[in-house]
N, C-alpha and C positions, 0 to 999 in steps of 0.2 A: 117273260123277260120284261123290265122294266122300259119304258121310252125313255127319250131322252128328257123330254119335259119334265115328266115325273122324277127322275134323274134330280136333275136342277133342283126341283120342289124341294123335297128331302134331302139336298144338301145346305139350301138355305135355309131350313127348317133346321138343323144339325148346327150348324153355325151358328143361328140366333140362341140353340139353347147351351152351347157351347160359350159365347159373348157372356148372355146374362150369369152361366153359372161362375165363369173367371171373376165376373164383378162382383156376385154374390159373397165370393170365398174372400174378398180383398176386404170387404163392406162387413163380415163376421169374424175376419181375422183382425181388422181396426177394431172392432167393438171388444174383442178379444183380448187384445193388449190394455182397453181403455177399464175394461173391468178386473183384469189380474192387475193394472196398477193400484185401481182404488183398492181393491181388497190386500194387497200388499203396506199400501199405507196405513188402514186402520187394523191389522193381523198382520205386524210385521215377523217375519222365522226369528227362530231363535239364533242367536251367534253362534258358529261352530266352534266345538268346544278346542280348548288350545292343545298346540303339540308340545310337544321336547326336543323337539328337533337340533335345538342348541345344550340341551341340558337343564337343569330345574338353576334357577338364580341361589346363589349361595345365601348362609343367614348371614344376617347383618351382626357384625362385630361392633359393641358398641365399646368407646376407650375404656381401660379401667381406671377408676378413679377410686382415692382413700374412701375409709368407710361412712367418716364425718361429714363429704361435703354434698351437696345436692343437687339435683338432677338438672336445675337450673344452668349448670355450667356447660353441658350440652347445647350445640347452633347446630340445627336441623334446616337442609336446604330441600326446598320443595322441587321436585322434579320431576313435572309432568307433563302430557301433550297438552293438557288443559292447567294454566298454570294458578290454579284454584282448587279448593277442596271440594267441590260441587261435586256430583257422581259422575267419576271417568268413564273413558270410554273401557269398553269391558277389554276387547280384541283390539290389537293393534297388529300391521302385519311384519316385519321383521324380514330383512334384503340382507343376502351373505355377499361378502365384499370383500375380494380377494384381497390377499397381502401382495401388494408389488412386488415384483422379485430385483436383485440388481441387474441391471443391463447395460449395454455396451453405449458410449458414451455420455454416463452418467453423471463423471467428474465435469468434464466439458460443458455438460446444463446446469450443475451446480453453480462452475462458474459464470457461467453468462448470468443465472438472476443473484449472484452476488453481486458482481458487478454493475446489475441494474439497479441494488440499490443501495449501493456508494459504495462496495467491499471490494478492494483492488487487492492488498494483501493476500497471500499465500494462506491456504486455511493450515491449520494441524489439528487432528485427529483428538475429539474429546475421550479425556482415560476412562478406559472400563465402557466401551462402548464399540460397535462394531464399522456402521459407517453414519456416524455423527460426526460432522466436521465444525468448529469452530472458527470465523472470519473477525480478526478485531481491526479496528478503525484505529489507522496508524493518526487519523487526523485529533480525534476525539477518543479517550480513554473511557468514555462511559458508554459509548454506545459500541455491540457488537450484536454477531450474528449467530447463533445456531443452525446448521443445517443438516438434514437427513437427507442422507445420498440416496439411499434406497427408493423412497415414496416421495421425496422431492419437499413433505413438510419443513416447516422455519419457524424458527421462533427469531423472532429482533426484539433483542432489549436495548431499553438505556436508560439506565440510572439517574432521572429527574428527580431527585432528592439531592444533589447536587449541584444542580443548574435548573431551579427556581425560572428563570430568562425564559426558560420552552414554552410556557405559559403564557407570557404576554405578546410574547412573537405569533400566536393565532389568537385568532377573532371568531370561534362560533357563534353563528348568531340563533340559529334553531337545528333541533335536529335532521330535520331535512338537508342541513345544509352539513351536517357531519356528515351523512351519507351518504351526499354527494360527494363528499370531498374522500370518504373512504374508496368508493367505489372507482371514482378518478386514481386512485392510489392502487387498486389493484386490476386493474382497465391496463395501467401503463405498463405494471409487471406480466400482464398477461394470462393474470392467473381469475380472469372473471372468461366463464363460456357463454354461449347465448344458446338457448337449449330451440 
């Protein structure tokens, strides 16, 4: 039977190699990470290859045009993450994003950001549409509002091809200072979040 001494001994002997191997495993586990990063930066995997998960992208219909004219007449808009013909990226990851449903006081928020931005009139129902509502400016005849009841999207037109004046009445001086003055503009309506 062991003494108590001895005991002790071979417990702090148990401990010390217990300490050193915890620090050991930290000390090979860092060097561990330090070397699968470098060899990951110069042997980087290959992209995993893409699903279908949405379905294959449809061919491109390009307009028809008579036999005579040529391909010149064609305006082709680039539309990429990288907005350059450089080599893309290969894999992009792609987020499903529900469709809003309608809900129960929808008219009521519709109208409130009507109202926020100058629409007091009574909207009526754009034809051939389910809940697109329509706001016109009893003040002014060229500016109106589009609204989607469902999703809450808007469109605000106005017809500055007739009132020339909208122009001189602002002063951009650089574009930092349009985006400020956007983002003030949808800051006020409510429709900027802060993530």
């Amino acid at each position: 039977m062991a003494t108590l001494t001895e005991t002790a001994f071979y417990t702090r002997k148990g401990l010390k190699i217990m300490g050193f191997g915890i620090i050991a495993f930290f000390i090979v586990r860092f060097l561990f990470g330090i070397a699968a990063g470098i060899w990951l930066s110069i042997f980087p995997p290959a992209p995993p290859p893409p699903t279908l998960a949405f379905g294959k992208l449809p061919k491109i219909q390009f307009p028809q045009t008579p036999i005579g004219s040529s391909s010149a007449s064609f305006i082709y808009t680039l539309e990429t993450v990288e907005p350059t013909l450089s080599p893309q990226t290969p894999n992009l990851k792609v987020f499903f994003i529900p469709k809003p449903a309608p809900s129960f006081g929808a008219a009521d928020k519709m109208r409130s950001q009507a109202s926020r931005l100058g629409f007091t009139a009574e909207p009526r129902r754009i034809p051939q549409t389910v809940n697109q509502w329509r706001f016109d400016n009893n003040i002014n005849p060229l500016h109106h509002l589009d609204y989607d009841q469902t999703n809450g999207n808007f469109h605000l037109y106005y017809d500055f091809r007739y009132d020339l004046n909208l122009f001189s009445q602002r002063n951009f001086v650089s574009q930092t200072d349009i985006i400020t003055q956007a983002n003030s503009f949808f800051s006020n309506l409510g429709l900027i979040t802060k993530n």
